[in-house]
C-alpha positions in Angstrom: -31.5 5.9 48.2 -30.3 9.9 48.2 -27.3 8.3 46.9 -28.7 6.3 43.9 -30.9 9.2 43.4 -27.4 11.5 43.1 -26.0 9.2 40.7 -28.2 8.7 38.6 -28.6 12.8 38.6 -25.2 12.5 37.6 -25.2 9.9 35.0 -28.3 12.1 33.4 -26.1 15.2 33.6 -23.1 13.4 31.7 -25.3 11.1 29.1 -27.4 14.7 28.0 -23.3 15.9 26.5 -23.6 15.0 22.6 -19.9 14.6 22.8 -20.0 12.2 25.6 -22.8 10.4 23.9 -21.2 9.9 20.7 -17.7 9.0 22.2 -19.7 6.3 24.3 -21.5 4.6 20.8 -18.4 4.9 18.9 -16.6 2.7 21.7 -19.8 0.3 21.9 -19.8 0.0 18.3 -16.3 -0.9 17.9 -16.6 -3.6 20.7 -19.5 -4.5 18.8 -17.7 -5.2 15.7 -14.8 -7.0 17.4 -16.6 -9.3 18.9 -18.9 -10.5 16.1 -15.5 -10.5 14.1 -13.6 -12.6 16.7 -16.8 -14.7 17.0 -16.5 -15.3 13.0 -12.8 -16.2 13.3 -13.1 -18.6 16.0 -16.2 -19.9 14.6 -14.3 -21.2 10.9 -11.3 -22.4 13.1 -13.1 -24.6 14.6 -15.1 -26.3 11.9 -14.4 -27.8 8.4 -17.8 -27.9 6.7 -16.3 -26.3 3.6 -13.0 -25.5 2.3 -10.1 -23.4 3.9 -9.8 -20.7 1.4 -14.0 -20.5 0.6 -14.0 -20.3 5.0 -11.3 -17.0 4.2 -13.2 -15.5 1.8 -16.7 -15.9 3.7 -15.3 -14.7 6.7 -13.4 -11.2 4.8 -16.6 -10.8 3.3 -18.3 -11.1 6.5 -16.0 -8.6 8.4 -16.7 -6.3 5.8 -21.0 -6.8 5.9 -20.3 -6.2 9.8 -17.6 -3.2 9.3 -20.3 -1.1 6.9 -23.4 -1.9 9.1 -21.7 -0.9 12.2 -21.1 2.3 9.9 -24.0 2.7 8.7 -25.8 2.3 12.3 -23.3 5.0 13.9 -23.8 7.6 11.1 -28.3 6.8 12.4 -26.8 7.2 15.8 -25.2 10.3 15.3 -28.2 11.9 13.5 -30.4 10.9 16.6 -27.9 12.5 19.0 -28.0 15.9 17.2 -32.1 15.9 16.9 -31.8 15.1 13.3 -35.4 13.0 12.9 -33.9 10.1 11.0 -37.1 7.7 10.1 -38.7 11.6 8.5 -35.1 12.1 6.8 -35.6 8.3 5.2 -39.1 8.2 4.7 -39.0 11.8 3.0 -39.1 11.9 -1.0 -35.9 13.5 -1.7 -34.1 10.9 0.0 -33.8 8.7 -3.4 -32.1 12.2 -4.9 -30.1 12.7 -2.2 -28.6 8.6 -2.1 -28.2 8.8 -6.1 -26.4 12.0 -5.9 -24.1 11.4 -3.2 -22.9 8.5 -6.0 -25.2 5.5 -4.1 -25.2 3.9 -7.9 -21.3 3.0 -8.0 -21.6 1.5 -4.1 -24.7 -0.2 -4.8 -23.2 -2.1 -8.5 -19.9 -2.4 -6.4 -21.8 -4.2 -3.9 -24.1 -6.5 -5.8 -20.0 -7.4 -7.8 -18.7 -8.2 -4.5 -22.0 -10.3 -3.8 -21.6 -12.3 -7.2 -17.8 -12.9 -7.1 -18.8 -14.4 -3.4 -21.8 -16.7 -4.9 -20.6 -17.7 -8.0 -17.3 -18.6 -6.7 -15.5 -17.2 -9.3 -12.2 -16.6 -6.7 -11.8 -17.3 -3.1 -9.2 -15.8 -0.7 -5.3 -16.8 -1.5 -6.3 -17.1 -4.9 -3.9 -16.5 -8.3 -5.7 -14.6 -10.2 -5.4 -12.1 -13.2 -7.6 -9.4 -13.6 -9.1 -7.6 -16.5 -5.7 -8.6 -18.8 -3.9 -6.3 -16.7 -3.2 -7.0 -12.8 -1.8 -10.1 -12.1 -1.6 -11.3 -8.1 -2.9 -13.1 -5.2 -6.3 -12.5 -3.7 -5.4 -11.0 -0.5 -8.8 -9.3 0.6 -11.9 -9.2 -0.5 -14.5 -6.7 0.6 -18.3 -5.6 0.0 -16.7 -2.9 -2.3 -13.1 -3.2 -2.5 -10.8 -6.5 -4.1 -7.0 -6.4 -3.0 -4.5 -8.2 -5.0 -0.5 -8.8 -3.8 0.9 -8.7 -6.9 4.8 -10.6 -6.8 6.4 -7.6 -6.7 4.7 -6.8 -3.3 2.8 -4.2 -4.7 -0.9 -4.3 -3.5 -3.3 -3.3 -6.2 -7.1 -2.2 -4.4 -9.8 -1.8 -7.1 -13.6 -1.6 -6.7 -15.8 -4.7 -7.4 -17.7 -3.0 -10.6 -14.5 -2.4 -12.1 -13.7 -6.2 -12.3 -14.5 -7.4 -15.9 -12.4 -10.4 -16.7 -10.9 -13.0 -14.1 -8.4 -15.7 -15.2 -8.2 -17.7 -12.5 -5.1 -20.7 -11.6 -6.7 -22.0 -8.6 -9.8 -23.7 -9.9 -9.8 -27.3 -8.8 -7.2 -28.1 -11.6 -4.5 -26.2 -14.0 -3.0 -28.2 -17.3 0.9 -27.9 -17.7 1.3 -27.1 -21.2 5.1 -26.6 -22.6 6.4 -26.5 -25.9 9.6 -27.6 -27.3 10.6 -26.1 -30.5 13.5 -28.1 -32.1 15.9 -27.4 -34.9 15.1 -28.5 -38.6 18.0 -30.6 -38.5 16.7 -32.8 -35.9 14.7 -36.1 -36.5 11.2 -35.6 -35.4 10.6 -39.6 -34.9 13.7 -39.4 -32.7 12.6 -36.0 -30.7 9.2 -37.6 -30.2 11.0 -40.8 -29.1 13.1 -38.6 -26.1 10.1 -36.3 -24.9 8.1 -39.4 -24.7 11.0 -40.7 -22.4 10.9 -36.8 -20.5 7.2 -37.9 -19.6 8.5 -41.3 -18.3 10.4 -39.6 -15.7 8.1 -36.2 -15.3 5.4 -39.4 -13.8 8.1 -40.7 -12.1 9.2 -37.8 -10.1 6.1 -35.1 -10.3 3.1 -37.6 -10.1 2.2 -36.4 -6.5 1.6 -33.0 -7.9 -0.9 -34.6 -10.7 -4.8 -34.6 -10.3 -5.7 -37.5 -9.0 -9.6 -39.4 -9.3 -11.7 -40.9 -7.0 -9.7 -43.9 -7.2 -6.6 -41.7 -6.5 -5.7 -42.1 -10.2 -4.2 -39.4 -12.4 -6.4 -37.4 -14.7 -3.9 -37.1 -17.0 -0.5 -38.0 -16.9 2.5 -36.3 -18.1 2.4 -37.1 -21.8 3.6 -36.4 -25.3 0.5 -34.4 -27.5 2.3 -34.5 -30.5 3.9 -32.1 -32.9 1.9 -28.8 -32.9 3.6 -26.9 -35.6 5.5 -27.6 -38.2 7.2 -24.8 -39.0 6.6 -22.6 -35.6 7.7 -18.9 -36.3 9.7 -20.3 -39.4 12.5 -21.8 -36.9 12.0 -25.7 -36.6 9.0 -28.4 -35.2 7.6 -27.5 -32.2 6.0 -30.7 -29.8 3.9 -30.0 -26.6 3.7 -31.9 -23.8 0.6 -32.1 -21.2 -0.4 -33.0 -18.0 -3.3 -32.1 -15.6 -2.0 -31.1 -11.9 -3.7 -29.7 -8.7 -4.6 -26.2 -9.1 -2.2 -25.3 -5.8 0.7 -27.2 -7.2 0.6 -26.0 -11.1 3.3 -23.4 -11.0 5.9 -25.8 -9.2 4.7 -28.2 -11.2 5.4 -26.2 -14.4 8.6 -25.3 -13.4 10.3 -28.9 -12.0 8.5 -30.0 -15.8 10.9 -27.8 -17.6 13.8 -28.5 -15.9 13.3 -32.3 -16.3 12.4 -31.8 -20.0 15.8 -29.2 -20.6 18.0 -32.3 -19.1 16.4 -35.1 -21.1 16.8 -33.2 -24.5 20.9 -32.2 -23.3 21.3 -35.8 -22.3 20.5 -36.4 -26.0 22.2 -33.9 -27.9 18.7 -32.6 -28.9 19.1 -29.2 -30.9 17.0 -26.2 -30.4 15.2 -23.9 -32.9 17.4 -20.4 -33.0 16.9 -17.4 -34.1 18.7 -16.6 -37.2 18.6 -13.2 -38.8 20.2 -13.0 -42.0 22.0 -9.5 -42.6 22.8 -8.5 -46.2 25.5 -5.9 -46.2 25.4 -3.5 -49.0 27.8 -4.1 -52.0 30.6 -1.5 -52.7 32.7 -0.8 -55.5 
């Protein structure tokens, strides 16, 4: 009993050091946080109630609710140790000054972004996305506050939620290939329609498993011939466009084994392409 009553003498001696005290929440807390974040990961491995990249974006979004509470409770913690009285400091009338001023408006509209993009589901985690006209990338993180985007380049662009204004995004259920073919005015445009219309014969043939398919696993909308779109594009020949609705995760391959096909059909053919001509008139001289 003397010696339970000496440790515990101890133990008061060594919990009464601020230091010691604060060293010991910060160390709780961060267990804390690992654990409820391990807990979140394991928990969306193991099920498959929603889709993977809405399960990546809820549980980003989750680590970050859990990362600023765990913050937020320290910095109360903190106060406590060092006598502050914290429930007079929140209660008191100046606090609303003291939140606005210390720039509480930004966090809170950044927040209430962060909370929008999440429940309107205008992006999801992994998602190809352009922002604002300007920053073009994958979503790699997204935050309370804070959206990262991995831009090809490898350069990772952070900006806060408030600041997002505009968001194309290419990962919405379904993208539409849309290329253009510009041909020369020499060629006839019965006979160009004739040979993109036999480029969409093959572009099902080969690229149908990256079309959107139905309910009764039939394409939305083929590969197919929209017609002649200009008659006289940028004063260079007939452009034609061609079409075809593909999975929103398969678009740019899509796009790309499309051109390709298209490029070998018309060069199979001896189809000519528009060029630019610039006519030069050189001065006369005497």
């Amino acid at each position: 009993m003397d010696a339970w009553n000496t440790v515990q003498g101890y133990w008061s001696d060594f919990a009464d050091l601020r230091i010691t005290k604060l060293i010991i929440g910060a160390i709780i807390t961060v267990v804390i946080v690992k654990f409820i974040t391990r807990v979140v990961r394991t928990f969306f491995k193991k099920t498959n109630f929603i889709e993977e990249r809405e399960e990546k974006t809820l549980e980003a979004m989750i680590r970050s609710i859990v990362r600023y509470t765990a913050t937020f409770g320290y910095v109360l913690f903190a106060l406590s140790v060092f006598d502050v009285p914290v429930t007079n400091l929140l209660a008191g009338a100046g606090v609303a000054g003291i939140v606005i001023g210390l720039g509480a408006q930004s966090v809170i509209s950044d927040f209430l972004s962060g909370v929008f993009l999440l429940y309107e589901k205008q992006l999801h985690k992994g998602d190809f996305i352009t922002v604002n006209d300007q920053f073009t990338g994958t979503v790699e993180d997204i935050g309370l506050r804070f959206l990262r985007i991995r831009e090809w380049s490898g350069k990772l662009i952070t900006m806060s939620n408030g600041q997002v204004n505009s968001i194309q995004n290419y990962n919405i259920d379904h993208m539409r290939v849309i290329e253009n073919i510009t041909t020369s005015f020499q060629e006839n445009p019965t006979r160009v329609y004739q040979v993109l219309e036999e480029a969409c014969e093959r572009l099902n043939e080969e690229l149908s498993h990256y079309l959107k398919k139905d309910q009764h696993n039939q394409p939305i909308e083929k590969f197919q011939v929209y017609g002649m779109s200009s008659l006289n594009e940028s004063f260079r020949g007939y452009k034609f466009t061609i079409i075809g609705v593909t999975s929103d995760i398969f678009y740019f391959t899509a796009a790309k084994q499309a051109r390709m096909i298209i490029a070998e059909t018309l060069y199979n053919h001896n189809i000519e392409m528009a060029m630019q001509h610039v006519d030069v008139k050189s001065a006369s001289h005497e």
